[in-house]
VEXDOTOR-930449 format. One line per 8 residues: their letters; for each residue x, y, z of N, C-alpha, C. Coordinates in steps of 0.1 Angstrom, whole numbers. Atoms other than C-alpha are relative to their C-alpha. Layout:
BEGIN
a> X Y Z X Y Z X Y Z | ...
//
This chain:
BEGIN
xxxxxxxx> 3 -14 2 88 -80 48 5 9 11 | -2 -9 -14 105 -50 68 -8 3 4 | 6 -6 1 88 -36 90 3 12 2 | -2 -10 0 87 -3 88 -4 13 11 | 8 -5 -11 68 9 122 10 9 6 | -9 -13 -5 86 42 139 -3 1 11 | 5 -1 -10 75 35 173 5 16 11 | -5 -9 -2 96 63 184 6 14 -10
xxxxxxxx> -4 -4 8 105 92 162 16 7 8 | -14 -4 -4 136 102 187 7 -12 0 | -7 11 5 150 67 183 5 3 -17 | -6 2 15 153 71 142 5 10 2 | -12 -6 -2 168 104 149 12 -1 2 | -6 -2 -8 191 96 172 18 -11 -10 | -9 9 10 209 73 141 8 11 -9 | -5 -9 3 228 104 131 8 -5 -13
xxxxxxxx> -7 10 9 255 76 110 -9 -1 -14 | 6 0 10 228 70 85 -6 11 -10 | 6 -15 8 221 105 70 10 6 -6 | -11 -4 10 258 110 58 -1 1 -11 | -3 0 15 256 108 27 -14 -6 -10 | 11 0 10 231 106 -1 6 -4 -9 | -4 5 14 230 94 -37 -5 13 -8 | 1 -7 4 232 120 -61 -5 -2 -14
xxxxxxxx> 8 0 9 211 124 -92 9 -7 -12 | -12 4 13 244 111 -114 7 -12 7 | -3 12 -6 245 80 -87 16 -1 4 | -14 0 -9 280 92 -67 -9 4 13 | 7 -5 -13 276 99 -32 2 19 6 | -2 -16 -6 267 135 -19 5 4 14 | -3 3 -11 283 146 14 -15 11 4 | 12 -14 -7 248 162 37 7 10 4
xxxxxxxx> -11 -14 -9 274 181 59 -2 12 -8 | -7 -8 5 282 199 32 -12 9 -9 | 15 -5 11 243 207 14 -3 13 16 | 7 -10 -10 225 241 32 -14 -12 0 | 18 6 1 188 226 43 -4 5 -13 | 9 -3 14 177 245 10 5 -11 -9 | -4 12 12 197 224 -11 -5 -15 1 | 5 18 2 187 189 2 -6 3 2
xxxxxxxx> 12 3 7 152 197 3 -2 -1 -15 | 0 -2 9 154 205 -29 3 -13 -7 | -7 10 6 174 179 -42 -4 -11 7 | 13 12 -4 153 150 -20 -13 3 -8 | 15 3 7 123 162 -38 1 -2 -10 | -5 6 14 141 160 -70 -1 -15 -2 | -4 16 1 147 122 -61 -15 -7 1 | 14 5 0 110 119 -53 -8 2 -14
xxxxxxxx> 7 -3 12 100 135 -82 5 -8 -14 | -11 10 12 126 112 -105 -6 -17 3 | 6 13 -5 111 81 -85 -17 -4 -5 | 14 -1 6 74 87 -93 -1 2 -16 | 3 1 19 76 94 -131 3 -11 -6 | -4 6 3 94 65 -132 -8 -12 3 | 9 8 -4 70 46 -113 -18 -1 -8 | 17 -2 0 36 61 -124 8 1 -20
xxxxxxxx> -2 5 15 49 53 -162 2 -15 -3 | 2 18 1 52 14 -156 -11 -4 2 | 11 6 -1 30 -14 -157 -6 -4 12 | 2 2 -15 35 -21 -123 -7 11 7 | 13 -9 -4 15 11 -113 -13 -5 -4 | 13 6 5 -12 2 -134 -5 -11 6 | 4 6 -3 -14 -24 -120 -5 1 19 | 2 -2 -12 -15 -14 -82 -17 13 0
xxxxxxxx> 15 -15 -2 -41 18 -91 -10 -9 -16 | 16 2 5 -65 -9 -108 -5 -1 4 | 10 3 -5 -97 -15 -102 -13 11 -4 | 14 -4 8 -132 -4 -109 -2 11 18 | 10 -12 -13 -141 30 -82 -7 -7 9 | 15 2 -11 -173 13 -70 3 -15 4 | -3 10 -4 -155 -19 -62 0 3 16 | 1 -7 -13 -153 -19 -25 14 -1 4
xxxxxxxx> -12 3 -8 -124 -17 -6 9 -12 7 | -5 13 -7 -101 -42 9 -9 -4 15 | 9 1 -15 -117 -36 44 -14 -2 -3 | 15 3 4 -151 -41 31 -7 -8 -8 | -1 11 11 -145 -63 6 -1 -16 12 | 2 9 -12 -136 -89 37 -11 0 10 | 11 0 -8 -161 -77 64 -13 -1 -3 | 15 -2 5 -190 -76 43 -8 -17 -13
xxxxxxxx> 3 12 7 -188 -108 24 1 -15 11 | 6 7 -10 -203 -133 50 2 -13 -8 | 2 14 8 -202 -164 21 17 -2 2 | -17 2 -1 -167 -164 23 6 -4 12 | -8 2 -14 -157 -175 57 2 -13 0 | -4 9 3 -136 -200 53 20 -3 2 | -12 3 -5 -101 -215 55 8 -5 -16 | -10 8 9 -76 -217 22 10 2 -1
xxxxxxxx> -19 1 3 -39 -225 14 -1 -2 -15 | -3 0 13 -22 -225 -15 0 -10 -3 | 1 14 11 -23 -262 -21 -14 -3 2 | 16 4 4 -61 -259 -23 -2 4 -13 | 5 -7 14 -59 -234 -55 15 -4 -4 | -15 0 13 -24 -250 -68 -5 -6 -14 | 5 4 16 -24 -252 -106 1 12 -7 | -2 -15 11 -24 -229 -139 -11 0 -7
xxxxxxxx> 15 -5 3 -59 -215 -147 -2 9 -13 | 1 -9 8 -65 -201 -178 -12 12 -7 | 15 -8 10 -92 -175 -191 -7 -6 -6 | 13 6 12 -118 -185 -211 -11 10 -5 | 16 -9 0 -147 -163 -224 -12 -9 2 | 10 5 0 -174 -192 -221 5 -5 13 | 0 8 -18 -184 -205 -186 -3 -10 -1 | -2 13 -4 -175 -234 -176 -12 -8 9
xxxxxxxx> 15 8 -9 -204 -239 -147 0 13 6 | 3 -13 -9 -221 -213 -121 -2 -5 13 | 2 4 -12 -220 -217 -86 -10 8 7 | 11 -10 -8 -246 -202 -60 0 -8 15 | -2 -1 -12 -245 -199 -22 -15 8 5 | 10 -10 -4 -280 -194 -9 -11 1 -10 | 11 -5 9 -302 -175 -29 1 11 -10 | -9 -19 6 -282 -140 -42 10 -2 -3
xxxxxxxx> -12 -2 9 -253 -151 -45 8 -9 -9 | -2 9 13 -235 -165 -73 16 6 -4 | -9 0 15 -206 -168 -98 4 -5 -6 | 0 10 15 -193 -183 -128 16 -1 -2 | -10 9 4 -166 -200 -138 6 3 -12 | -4 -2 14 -143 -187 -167 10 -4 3 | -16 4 -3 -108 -203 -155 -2 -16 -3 | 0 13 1 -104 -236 -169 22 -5 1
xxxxxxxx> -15 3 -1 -68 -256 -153 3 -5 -10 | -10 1 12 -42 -261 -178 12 -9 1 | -16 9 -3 -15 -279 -159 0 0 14 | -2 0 -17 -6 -291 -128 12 9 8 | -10 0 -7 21 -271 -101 -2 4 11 | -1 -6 -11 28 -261 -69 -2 13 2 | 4 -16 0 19 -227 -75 -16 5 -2 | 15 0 3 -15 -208 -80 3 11 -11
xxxxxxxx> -8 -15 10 -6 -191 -115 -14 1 -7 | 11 -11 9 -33 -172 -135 4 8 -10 | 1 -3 14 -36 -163 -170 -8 -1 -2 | 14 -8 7 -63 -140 -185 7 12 -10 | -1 -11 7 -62 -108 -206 1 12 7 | -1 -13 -5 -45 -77 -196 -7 11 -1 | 7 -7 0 -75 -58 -206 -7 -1 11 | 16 2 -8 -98 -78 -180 8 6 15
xxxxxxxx> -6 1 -11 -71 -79 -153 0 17 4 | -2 -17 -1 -64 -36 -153 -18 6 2 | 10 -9 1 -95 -27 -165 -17 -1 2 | 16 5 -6 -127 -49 -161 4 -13 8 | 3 13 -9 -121 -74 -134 -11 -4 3 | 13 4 -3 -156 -79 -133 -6 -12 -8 | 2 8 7 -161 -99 -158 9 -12 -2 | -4 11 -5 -139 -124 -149 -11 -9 12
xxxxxxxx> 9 6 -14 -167 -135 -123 -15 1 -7 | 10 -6 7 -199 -126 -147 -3 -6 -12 | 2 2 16 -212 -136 -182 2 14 -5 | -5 -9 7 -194 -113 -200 -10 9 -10 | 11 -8 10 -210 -83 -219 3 0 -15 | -6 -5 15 -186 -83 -249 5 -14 -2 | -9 11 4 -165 -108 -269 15 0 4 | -11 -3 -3 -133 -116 -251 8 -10 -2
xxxxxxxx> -8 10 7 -122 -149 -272 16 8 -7 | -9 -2 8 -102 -127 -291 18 6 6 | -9 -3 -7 -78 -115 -263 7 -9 6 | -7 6 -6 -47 -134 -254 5 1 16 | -3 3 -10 -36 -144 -219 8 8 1 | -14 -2 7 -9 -123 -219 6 3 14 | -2 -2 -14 -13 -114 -180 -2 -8 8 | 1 12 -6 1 -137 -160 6 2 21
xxxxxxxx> -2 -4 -14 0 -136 -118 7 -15 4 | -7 9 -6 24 -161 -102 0 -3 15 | -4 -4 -15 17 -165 -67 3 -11 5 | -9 12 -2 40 -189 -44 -7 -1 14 | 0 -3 -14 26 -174 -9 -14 4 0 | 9 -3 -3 -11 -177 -4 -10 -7 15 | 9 7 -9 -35 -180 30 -7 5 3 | 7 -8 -7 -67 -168 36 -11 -7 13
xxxxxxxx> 6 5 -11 -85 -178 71 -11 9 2 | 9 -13 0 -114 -157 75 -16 -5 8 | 17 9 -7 -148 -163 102 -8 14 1 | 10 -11 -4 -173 -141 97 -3 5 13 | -2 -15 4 -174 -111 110 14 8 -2 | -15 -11 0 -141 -98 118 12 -7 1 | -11 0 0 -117 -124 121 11 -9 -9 | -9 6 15 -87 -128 92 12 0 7
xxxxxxxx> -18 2 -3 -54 -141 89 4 -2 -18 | 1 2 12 -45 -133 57 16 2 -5 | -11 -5 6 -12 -134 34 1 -3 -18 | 0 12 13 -4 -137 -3 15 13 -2 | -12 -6 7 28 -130 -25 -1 -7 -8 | 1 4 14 27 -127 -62 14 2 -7 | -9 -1 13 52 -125 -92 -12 5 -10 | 4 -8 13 35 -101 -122 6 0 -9
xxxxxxxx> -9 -4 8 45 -101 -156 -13 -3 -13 | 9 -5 10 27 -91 -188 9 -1 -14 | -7 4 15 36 -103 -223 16 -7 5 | -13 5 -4 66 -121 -206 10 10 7 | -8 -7 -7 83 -93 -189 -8 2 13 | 2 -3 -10 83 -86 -154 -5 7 4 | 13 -13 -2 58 -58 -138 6 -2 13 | 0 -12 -15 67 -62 -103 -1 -13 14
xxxxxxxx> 6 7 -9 61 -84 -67 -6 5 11 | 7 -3 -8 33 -81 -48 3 -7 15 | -1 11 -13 33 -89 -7 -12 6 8 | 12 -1 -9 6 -86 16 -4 -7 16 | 1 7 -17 3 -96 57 -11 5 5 | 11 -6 -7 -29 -89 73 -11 -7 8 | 8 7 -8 -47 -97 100 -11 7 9 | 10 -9 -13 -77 -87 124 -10 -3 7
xxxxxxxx> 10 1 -6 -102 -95 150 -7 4 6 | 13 -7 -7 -132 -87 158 -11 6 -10 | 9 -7 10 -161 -67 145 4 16 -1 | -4 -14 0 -147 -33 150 17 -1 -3 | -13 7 8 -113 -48 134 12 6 6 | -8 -7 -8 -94 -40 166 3 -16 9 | -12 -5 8 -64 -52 165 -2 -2 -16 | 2 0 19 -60 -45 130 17 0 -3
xxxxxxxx> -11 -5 10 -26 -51 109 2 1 -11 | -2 3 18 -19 -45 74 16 6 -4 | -7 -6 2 9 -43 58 5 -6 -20 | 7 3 14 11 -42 18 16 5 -6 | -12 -8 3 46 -38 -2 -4 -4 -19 | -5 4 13 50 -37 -44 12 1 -5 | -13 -3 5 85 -41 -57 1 -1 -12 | 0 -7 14 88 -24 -93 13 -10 -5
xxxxxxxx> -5 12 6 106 -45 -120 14 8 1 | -15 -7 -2 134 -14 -118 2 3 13 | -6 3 -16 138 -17 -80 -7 9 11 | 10 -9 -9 115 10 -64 -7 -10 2 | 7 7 -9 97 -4 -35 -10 10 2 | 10 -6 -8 64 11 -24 -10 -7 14 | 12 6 -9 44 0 9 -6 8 11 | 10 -7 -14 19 10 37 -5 -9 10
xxxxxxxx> 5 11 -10 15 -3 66 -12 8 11 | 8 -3 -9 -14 1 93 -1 -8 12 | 1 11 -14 -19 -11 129 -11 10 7 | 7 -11 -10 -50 1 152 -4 -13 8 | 7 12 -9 -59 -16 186 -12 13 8 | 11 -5 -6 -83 -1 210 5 22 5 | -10 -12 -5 -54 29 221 10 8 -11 | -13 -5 11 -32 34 192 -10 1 -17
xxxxxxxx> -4 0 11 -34 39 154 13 8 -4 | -14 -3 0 -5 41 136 -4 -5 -17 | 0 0 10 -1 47 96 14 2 -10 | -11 2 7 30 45 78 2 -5 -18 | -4 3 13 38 52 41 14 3 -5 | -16 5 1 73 42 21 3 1 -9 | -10 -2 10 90 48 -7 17 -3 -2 | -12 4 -2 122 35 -14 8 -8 -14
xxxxxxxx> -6 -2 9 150 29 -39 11 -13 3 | -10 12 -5 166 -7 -31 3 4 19 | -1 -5 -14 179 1 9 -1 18 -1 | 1 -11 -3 175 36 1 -9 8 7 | 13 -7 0 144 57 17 -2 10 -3 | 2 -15 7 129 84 -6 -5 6 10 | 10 -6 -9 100 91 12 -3 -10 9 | 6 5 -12 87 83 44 -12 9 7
xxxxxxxx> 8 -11 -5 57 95 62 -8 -8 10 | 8 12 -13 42 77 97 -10 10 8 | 6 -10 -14 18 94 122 -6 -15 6 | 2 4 -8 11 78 150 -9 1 10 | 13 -8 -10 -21 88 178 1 -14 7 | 1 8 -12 -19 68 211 -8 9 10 | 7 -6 -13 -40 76 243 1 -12 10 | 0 6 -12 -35 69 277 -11 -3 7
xxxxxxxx> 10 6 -8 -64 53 291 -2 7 14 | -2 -3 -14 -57 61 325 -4 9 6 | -2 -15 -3 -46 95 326 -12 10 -9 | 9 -2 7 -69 99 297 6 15 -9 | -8 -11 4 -45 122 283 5 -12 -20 | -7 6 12 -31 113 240 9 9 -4 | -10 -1 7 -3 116 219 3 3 -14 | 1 6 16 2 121 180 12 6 0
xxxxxxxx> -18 -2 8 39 119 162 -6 -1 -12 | -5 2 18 41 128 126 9 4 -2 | -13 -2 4 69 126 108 0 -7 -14 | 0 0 8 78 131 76 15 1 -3 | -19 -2 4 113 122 57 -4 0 -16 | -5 -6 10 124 135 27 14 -2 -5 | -10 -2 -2 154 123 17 9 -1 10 | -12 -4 -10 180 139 40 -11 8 11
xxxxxxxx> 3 -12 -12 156 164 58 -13 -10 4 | 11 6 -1 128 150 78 -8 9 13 | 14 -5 -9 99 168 96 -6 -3 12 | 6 13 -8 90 156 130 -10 13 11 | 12 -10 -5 52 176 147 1 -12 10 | 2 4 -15 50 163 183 -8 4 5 | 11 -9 -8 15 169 200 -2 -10 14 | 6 8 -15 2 159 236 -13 15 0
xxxxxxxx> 8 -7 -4 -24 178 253 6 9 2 | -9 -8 -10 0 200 270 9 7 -11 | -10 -5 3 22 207 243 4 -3 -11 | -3 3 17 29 213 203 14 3 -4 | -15 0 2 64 208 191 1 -2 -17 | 0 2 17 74 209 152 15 9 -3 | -15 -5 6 111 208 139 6 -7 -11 | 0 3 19 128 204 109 18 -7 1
xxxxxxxx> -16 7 -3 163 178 109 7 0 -16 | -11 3 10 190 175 81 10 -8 3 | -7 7 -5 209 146 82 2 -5 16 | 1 3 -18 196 140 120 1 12 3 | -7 -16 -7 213 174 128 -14 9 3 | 12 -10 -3 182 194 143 5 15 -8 | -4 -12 9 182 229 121 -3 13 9 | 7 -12 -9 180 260 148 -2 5 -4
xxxxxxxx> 4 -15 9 178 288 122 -6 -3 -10 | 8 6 11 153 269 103 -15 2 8 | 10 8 -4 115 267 112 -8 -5 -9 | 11 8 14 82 246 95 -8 3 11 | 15 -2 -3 46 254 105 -4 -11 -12 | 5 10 7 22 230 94 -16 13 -10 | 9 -6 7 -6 246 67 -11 -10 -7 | 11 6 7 -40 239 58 -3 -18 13
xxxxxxxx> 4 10 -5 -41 214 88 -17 0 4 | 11 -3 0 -77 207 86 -7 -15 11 | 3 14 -6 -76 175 112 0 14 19 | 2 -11 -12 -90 188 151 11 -3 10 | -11 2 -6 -65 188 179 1 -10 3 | -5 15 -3 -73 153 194 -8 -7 -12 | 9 9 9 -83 139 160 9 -12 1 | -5 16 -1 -78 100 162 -2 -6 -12
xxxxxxxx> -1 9 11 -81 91 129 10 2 -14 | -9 -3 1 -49 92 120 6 1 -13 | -8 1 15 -45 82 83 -3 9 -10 | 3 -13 7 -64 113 72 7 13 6 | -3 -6 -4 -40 135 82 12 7 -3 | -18 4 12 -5 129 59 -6 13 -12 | -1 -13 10 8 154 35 -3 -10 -13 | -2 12 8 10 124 9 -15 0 0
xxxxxxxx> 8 -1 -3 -23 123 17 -15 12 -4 | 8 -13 6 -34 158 9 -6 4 9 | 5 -8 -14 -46 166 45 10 11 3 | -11 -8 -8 -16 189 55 9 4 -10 | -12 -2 2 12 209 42 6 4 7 | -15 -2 -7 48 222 52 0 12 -6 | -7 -10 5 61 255 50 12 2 10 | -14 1 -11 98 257 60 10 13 -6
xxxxxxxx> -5 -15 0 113 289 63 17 -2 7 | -20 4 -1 155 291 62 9 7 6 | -9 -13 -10 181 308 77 2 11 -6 | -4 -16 9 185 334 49 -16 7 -2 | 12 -4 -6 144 340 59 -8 -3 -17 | 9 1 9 132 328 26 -8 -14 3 | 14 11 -1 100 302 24 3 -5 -12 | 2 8 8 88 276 9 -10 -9 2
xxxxxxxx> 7 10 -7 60 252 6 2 -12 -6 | -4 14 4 66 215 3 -7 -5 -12 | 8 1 14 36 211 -22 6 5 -12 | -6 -8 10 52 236 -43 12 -9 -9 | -16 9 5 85 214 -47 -2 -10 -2 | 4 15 2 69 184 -52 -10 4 -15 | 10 -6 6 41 198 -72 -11 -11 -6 | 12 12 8 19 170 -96 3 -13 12
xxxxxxxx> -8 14 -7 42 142 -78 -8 0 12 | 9 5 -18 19 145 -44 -13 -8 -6 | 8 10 3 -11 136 -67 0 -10 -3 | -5 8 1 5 109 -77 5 -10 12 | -5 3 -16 21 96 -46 -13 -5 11 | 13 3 -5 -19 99 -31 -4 -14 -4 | 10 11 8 -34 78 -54 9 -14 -1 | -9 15 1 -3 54 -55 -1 -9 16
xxxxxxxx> 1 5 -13 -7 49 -14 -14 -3 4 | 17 5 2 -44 51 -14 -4 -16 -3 | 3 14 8 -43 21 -37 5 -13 6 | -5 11 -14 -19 2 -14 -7 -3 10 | 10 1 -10 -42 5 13 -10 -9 -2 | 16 6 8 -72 -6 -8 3 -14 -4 | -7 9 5 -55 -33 -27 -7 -7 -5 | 8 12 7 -83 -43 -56 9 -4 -2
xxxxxxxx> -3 12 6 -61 -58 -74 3 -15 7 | 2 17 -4 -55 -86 -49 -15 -3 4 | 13 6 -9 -91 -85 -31 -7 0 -11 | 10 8 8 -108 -85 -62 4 -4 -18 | -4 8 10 -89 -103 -87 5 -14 6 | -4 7 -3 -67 -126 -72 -12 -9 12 | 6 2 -7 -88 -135 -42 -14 -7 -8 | 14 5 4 -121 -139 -61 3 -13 -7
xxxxxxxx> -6 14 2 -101 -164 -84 1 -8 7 | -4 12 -7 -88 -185 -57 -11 -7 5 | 16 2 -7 -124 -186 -41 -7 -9 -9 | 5 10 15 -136 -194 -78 4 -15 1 | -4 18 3 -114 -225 -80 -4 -8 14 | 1 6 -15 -115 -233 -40 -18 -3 -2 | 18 1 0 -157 -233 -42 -1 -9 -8 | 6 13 13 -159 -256 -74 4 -11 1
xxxxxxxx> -5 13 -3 -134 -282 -62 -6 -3 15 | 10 4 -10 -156 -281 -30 -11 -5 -3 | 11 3 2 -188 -285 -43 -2 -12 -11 | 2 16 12 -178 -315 -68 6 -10 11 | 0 9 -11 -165 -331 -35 -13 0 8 | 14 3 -8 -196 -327 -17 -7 -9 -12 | 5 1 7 -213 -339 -48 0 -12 -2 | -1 11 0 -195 -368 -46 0 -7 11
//
């Protein structure tokens, strides 16, 4: 997985070579030199806006923005489930599991907790593949783990998860080493590959890494990555088009211990033009680049920033996000605001990186499966 961390935002400037040229909406190359700033914003949010419709109309969305609301989160889904601390690989859950609507057996841990068994294996491989019904998998993952409320005999397998790269380590309270990578595909076509790296110790989950990518079956990449230790957070979301980057969007918040003085970089790319707000105690910087080229007869104010000067919690703070916009004013003195030119596509984009972050579909589909089969082939070895 790249990674995609910006530790510097005057390092990725300073790559001036890389901003030549763009892909143009009819896939020749555009020269930047030769675009005003108005025109390649413009024409970058076009490519964001052509990227997302195309994305948030596949299955491979659906599948990233499933999950049930009151499921819990990735980060709480782990910290808060104490029965689970434990150690598995992928040749603990290798094999091909299939749906069932009647349960197989029920397991229980304790006194409260419990679940049931609807995956009966089907075949042997080196893989941990999964086959259920694209109804349960999207829309009720719950009932994969439950005695079902309805009749789901009548629904074919048709959603099938291939994963080659699974490991979860996990010691109650805080500390994981976790990875998986899937293969998706639905009625026999392809949906997408999921990847997932994440790690963290402690009870206040410092250091923390995560880093989460989906690659769409037509070649758009989306991922988010996080890192926080006791000094730093650092949030980074990605968009991208094979090596291309649509969108990009990182902030960063460091503090000096010492001096007791902090830092926050955000920066925002678009395309060809990219946004970079530089704060310290001392001193607020915000300028607007095209093709690297800093723009002097250009400025951007930030609007609706509703985060406080040394706010440290860094991931509420992104335009993508919905904390912040851009208004970038041009050399011929007309405005603009970035929401405006993107328009629906930011709600979208939210909810698409949100979901990356969160990541039910692996923590409470994938994951609870593996557990499913890992706990029953444990408990008929104790048994015996």
């Amino acid at each position: 997985m790249k990674n995609r961390i910006f530790l510097s935002a005057i390092v990725a400037l300073a790559a001036v070579g890389m901003w030549s040229c763009t892909q143009n909406s009819g896939g020749g190359a555009t020269d930047v030199a030769n675009q005003s700033l108005k025109e390649a914003i413009n024409n970058s949010a076009d490519q964001v806006s052509t990227a997302m419709n195309d994305i948030s109309s596949s299955d491979g969305y659906k599948v990233i923005t499933s999950g049930n609301s009151n499921l819990k989160s990735a980060d709480a889904s782990v910290s808060d489930d104490e029965m689970f601390s434990d150690s598995i690989t992928l040749a603990d859950v290798a094999g091909v599991y299939e749906y069932q609507d009647s349960v197989l057996n029920e397991m229980h841990w304790g006194y409260s907790s419990y679940m049931y068994n609807h995956f009966k294996m089907t075949a042997d491989t080196s893989l941990f593949i999964i086959k259920l019904p694209e109804k349960l998998a999207l829309h009720h993952p719950e009932y994969c783990f439950y005695k079902t409320k309805q009749d789901t005999d009548s629904l074919g397998n048709n959603f099938v998860i291939t994963t080659s790269k699974y490991k979860y380590k996990y010691a109650y309270p805080g500390g994981l080493n976790y990875s998986l990578g899937s293969d998706i595909a639905v009625s026999d076509t392809a949906v997408g590959n999921l990847d997932i790296e994440w790690s963290m110790n402690g009870m206040h989950r410092h250091p923390y890494n995560y880093a989460s990518t989906f690659t769409f079956a037509s070649g758009y990449a989306v991922s988010m990555q996080a890192e926080r230790t006791d000094t730093t957070k650092l949030y980074d979301y990605n968009l991208s088009d094979g090596d291309q980057t649509i969108y990009d969007e990182m902030v960063k918040w460091s503090k000096d211990t010492g001096a007791d003085t902090y830092t926050k970089v955000h920066s925002l790319t678009i395309g060809d033009v990219q946004i970079v707000h530089t704060r310290t105690a001392g001193s607020d910087s915000l300028e607007v680049y095209k093709g690297g080229e800093l723009q002097q007869n250009a400025t951007v104010t930030v609007v609706d920033n509703n985060s406080s000067e040394n706010d440290s919690d860094a991931e509420y703070t992104t335009f993508c996000n919905k904390y912040r916009d851009y208004q970038i004013t041009f050399d011929d003195s007309t405005t603009v605001l970035l929401s405006d030119l993107l328009g629906p596509t930011r709600d979208t984009m939210s909810q698409l990186f949100t979901s990356m972050h969160e990541m039910k579909f692996a923590t409470h589909l994938v994951n609870y499966i593996a557990w499913n089969v890992y706990f029953r082939d444990k408990m008929k070895m104790e048994d015996n």
